[in-house]
N, C-alpha and C positions, 0 to 999 in steps of 0.2 A: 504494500500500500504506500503511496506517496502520498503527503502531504505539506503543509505549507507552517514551516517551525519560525521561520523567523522572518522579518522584514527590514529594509536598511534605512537609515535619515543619515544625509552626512551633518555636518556640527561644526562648527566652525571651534568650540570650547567645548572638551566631553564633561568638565564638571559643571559649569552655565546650565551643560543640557542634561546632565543628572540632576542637577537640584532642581529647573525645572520640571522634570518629567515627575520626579519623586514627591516632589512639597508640593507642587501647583496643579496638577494635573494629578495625581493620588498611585502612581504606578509605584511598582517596588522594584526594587534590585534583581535582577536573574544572574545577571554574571558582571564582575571587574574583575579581569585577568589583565596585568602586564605579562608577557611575555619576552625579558631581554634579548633573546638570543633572535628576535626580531627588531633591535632596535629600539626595545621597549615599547611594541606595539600593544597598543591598552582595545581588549576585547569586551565592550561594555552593552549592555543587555537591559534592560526594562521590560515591564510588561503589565496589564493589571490583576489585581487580585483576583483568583479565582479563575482566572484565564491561564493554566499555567503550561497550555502547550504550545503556547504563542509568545513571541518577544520581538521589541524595536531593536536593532543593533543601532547603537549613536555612536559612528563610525566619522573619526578626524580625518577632514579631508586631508589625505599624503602628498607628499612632496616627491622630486624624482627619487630614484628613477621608477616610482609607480606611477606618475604621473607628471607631465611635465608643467612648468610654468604656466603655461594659457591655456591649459584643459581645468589645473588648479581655477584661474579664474574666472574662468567661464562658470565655473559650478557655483563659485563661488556667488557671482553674478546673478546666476536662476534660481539658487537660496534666497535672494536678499531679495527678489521679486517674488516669492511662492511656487514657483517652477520648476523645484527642484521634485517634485512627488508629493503625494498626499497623503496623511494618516485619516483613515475614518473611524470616529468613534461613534458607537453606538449606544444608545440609551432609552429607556424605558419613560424617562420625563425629560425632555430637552429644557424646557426651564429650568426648572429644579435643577437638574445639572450646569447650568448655563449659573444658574445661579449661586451655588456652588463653588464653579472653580473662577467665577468672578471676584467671592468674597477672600480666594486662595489667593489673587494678583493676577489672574488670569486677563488679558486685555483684549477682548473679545474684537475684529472689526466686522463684522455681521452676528446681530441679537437675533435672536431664534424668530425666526420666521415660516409660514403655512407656505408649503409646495406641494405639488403633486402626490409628492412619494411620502413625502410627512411632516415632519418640522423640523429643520437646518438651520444653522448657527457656523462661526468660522470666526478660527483665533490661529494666531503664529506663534511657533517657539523663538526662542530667543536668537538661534539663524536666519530665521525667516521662512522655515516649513511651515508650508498650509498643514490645519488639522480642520479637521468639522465633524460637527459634535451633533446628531441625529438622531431624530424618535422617527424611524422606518416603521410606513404603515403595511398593515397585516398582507401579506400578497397577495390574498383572493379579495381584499379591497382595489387593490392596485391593477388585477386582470378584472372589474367588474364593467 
């Protein structure tokens, strides 16, 4: 069976983006490994409670030669616009959670608002990853 264990955000700062993920957004630790014999490559992991066969990797973006200068800033660039990928979260009350990781410091720039599919909201981590934070309506609402 294949399945889907983990997902990447790159980070401009992996502690920035552990304590965000951890204090303001409610996720816990899965993994901090440094690995020297990499360079001290830091393998850091998140994920939320309860969910515990899923995790974000918050992966610093590398320098050469994994990567050179202006591929570095390119990413760098569609972080700092929300185009670097998306995290979606899901939720049971998009208020109440909107409200929530508002009073956590969370700085929402789309308040939960009625769509289609259900009620969406959108906040940025501290690089500038899009996340959005969704109460997804019932499917046999959505094929009615």
């Amino acid at each position: 069976m294949i399945k889907v264990g983990t997902a990447q955000l790159w980070v401009n700062d992996q502690d920035e983006a552990l304590a965000f993920y951890t204090e303001k957004v409610g996720m816990e630790v899965r993994a901090d490994v440094t690995v020297a014999e990499l360079g001290n490559f830091r393998w850091l992991t998140v994920g939320m409670p309860g969910q515990p066969d899923f995790a974000i990797v918050l992966m610093a973006i590398p320098g050469p030669p994994m990567m050179d200068d202006e591929t570095t800033e390119q990413v760098k660039t569609l972080m700092s616009k929300g185009y670097a990928g998306t995290v979606f979260l899901e939720t049971d009350d998009c208020q109440a959670s909107y409200e929530e990781l508002s009073a956590r410091g969370v700085q929402f720039h789309e308040a939960p608002e009625e769509r289609p599919y259900g009620i969406d909201s959108g906040f940025r981590d501290p690089s500038g990853n899009n996340l959005r934070l969704t109460q997804v309506r019932d499917l046999a609402e959505l094929s009615a």
